[in-house]
C-alpha positions as CSV (number, residue, x, y, z in Angstrom):
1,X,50.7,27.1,38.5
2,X,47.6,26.4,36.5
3,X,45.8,24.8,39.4
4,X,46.5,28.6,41.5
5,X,45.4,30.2,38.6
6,X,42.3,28.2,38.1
7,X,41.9,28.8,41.8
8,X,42.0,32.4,41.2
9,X,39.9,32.5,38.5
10,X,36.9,30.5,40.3
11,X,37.8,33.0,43.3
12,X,36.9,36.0,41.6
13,X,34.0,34.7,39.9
14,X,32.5,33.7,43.6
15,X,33.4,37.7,44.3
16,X,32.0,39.2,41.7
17,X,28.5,37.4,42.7
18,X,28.8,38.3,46.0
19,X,29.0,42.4,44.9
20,X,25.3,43.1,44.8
21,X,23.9,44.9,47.2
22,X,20.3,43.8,49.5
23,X,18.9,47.3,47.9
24,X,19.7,46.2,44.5
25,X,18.7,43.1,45.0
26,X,15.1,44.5,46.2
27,X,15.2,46.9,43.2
28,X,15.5,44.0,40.7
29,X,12.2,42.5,42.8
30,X,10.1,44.7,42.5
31,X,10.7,45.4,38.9
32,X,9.7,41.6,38.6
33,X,6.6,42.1,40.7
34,X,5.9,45.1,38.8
35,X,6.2,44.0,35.3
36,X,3.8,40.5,36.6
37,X,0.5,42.4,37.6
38,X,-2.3,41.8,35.6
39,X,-3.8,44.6,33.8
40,X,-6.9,45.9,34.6
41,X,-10.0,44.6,33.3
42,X,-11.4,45.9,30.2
43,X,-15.8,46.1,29.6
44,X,-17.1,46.7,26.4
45,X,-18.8,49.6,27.6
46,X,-15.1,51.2,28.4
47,X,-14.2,50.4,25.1
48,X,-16.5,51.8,22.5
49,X,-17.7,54.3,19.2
50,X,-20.7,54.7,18.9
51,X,-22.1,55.6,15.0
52,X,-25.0,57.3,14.5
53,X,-27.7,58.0,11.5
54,X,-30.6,60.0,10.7
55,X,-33.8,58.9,9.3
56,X,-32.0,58.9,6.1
57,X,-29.0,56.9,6.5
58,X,-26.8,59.8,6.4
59,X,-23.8,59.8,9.6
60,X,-24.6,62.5,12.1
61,X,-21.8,61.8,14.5
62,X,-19.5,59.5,16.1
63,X,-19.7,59.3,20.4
64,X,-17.4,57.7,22.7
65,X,-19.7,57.4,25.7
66,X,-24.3,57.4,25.8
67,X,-24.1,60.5,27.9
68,X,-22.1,61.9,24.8
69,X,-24.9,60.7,22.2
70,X,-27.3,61.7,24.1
71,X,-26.6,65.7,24.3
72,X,-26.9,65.4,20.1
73,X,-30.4,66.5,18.5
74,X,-33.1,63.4,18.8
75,X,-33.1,63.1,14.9
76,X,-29.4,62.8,14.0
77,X,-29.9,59.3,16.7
78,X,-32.6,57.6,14.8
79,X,-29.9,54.6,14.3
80,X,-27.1,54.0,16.2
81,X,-24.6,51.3,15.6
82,X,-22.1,50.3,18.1
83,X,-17.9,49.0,17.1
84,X,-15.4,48.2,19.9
85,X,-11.8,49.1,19.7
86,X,-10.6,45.4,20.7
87,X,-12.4,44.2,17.5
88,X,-15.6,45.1,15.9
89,X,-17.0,41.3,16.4
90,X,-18.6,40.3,19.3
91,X,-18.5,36.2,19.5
92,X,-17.6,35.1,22.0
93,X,-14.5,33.1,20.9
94,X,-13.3,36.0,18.8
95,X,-9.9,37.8,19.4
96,X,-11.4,40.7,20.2
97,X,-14.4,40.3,22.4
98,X,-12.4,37.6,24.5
99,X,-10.4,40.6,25.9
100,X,-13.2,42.1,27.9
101,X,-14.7,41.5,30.9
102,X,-18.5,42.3,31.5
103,X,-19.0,44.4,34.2
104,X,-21.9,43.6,36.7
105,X,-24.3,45.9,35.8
106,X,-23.8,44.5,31.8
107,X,-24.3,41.4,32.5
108,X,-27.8,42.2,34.8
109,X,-28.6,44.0,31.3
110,X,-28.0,40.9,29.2
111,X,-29.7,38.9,32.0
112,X,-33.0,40.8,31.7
113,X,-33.3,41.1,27.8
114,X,-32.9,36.8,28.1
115,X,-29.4,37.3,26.5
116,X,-27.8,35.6,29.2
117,X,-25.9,32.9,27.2
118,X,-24.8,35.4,24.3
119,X,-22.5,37.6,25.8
120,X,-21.7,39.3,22.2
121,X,-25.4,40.3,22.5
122,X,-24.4,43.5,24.6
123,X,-24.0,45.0,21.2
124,X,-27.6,45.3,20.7
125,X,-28.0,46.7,24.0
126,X,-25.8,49.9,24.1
127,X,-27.1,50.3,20.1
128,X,-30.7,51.0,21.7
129,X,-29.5,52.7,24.9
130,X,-28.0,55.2,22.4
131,X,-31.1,55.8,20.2
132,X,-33.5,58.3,20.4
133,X,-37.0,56.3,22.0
134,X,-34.9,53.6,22.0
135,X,-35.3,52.9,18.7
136,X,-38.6,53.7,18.0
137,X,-38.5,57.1,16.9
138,X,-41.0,56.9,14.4
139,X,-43.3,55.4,17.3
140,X,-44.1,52.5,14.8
141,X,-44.9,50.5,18.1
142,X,-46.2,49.2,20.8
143,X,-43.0,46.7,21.3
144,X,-43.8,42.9,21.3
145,X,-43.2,41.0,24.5
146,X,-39.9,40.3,23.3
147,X,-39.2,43.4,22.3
148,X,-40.3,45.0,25.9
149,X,-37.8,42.8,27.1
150,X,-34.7,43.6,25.0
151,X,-35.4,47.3,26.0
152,X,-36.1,46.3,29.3
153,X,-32.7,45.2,29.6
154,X,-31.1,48.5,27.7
155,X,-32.7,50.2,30.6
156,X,-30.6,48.0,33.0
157,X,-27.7,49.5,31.4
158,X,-28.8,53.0,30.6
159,X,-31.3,54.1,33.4
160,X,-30.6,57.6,32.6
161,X,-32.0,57.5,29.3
162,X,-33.3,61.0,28.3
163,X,-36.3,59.3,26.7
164,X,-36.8,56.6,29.7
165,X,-40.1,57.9,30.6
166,X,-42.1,57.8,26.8
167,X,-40.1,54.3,26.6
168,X,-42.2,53.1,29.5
169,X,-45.4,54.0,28.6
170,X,-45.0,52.6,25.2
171,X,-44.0,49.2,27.1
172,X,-46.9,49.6,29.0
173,X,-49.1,49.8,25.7
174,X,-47.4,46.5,24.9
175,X,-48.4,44.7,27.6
176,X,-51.9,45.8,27.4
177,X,-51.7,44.9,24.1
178,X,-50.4,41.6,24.0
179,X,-52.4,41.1,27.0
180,X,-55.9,41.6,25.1
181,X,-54.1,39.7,21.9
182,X,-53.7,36.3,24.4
183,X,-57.7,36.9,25.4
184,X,-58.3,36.6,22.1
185,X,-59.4,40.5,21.4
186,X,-56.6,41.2,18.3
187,X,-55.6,39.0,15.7
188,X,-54.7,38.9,12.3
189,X,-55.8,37.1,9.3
190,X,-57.0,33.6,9.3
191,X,-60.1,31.6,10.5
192,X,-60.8,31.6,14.4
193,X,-63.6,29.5,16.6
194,X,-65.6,32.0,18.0
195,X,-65.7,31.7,21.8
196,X,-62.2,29.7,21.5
197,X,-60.2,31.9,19.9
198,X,-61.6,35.1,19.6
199,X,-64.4,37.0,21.2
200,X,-68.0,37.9,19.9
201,X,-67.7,42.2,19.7
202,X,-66.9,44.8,17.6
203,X,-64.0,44.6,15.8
204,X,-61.9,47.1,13.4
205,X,-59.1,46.9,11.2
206,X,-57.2,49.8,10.1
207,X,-54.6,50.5,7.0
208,X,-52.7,53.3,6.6
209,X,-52.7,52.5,2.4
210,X,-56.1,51.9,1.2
211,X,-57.6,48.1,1.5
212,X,-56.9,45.4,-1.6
213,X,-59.6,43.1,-1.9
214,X,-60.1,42.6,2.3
215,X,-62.8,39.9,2.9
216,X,-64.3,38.9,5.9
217,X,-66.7,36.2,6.3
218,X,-69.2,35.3,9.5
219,X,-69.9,31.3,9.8
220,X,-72.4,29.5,11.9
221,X,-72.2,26.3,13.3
222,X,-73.9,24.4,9.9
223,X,-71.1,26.3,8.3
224,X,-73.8,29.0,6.8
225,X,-72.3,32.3,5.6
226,X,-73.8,34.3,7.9
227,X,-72.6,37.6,6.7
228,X,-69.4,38.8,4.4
229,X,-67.9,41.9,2.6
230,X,-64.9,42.4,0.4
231,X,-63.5,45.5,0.9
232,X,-61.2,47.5,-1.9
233,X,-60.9,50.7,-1.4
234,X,-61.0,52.8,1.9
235,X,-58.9,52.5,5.3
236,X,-61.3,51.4,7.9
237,X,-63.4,48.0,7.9
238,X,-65.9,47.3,10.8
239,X,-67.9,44.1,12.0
240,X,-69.4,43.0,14.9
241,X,-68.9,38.9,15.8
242,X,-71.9,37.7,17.4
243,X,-71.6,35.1,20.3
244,X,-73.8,32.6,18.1
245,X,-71.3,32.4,15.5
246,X,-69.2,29.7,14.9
247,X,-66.3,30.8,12.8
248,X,-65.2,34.1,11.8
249,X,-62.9,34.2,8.7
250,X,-60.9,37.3,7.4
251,X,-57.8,37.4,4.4
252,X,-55.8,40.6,3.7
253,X,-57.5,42.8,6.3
254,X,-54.6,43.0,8.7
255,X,-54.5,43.6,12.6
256,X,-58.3,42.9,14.0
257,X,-58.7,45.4,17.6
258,X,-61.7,44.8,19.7
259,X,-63.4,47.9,20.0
């Protein structure tokens, strides 16, 4: 008797497995399937707020996209600062940052600003592609050959930048400038070997506060003054470095420009 009920038992257990159906079974599949696709790959760019300031600090607006930034007035985006949903920091082995994925035309931007090792560094990037000039609205440059870079590389990422075309010509001025700076044209305070590293010509420096105790000092080769002037009052200082000078020597003038 118990060994036919046993029997029984394990009989309608066996049953009761065989009751599901091929289009259950293909239901319950797919479910699986459907619940194990990965999800769709996140870029910073997809993900951010972007915060902007006036030219006094005070918040002038809050933009999910550039395009969005951009249609605001040029003087509420003197300063934008970028924060991503996932987490507001941007290393690399952070929780938050670790859940995106670059996109291609990101990372070309981080490759052409010489970011390409700091990933977190897109940031910087979309802060500037938001800004009115780029950042320079106060036109306080020509950029630095670094700094032509870094922009260069926001333009990777924001080609349509209202502003693109200023932007350019002031990277332009850069170049020229740091061009004439390696040829030994502009330089700053300090003593230089005429003929090494500067150039005989007319030179000015410029202050936009008026001069405090500038001096300037022309050397020949038996280490002669030649000529000298301390300047402490006005905005403009001139002097002309011969070719027969040895040494030309100048302290709290600022920026030299060959003229």
């Amino acid at each position: 008797m118990r060994l036919f009920a046993a029997l029984g038992a394990g009989a309608i257990l066996l049953t009761g497995c065989a009751d599901t159906s091929p289009e259950e079974s293909a239901e319950t599949g797919s479910a699986v399937a459907q619940t194990s696709e990965p999800a769709e790959p996140l870029s910073p760019g997809d993900d951010m707020t972007l915060e902007c300031q006036d030219l006094d600090g005070n918040d002038t607006g809050s933009f999910a996209t550039l395009e969005e930034a951009w249609k605001a007035p040029r003087e509420e985006r003197v300063d934008c600062d970028v924060a991503f949903a996932e987490g507001d920091s941007l290393e690399t082995d952070s929780l938050g940052f670790s859940r995106y994925t670059l996109t291609d035309v990101e990372q070309e931007a981080l490759e052409a600003a010489g970011y390409e090792d700091e990933p977190e560094n897109i940031r910087y990037l979309y802060n500037i592609c938001a800004e009115t000039d780029m950042g320079d609205y106060e036109e306080l440059m020509p950029w630095s050959e670094s700094q032509n870079q870094e922009v260069g590389g926001a333009l990777v990422l924001c080609p349509e930048h209202p502003d693109r075309d200023t932007v350019e010509k002031r990277m332009k001025k850069g170049e020229e400038e740091d061009a004439a700076r390696n040829r030994g044209e502009i330089f700053n305070d300090g003593t230089y070997r005429v003929g090494d590293d500067i150039q005989p010509g007319t030179y000015v420096a410029e202050s936009e506060e008026p001069f405090e105790g500038c001096y300037w000092e022309r050397v020949d080769a038996s280490g002669n003054t030649i000529e000298n002037n301390f300047v402490s009052s006005g905005f403009r200082v001139q002097v002309t470095i011969s070719t027969s000078d040895y040494s030309f020597t100048a302290n709290r003038c600022g920026e030299w420009k060959k003229q």
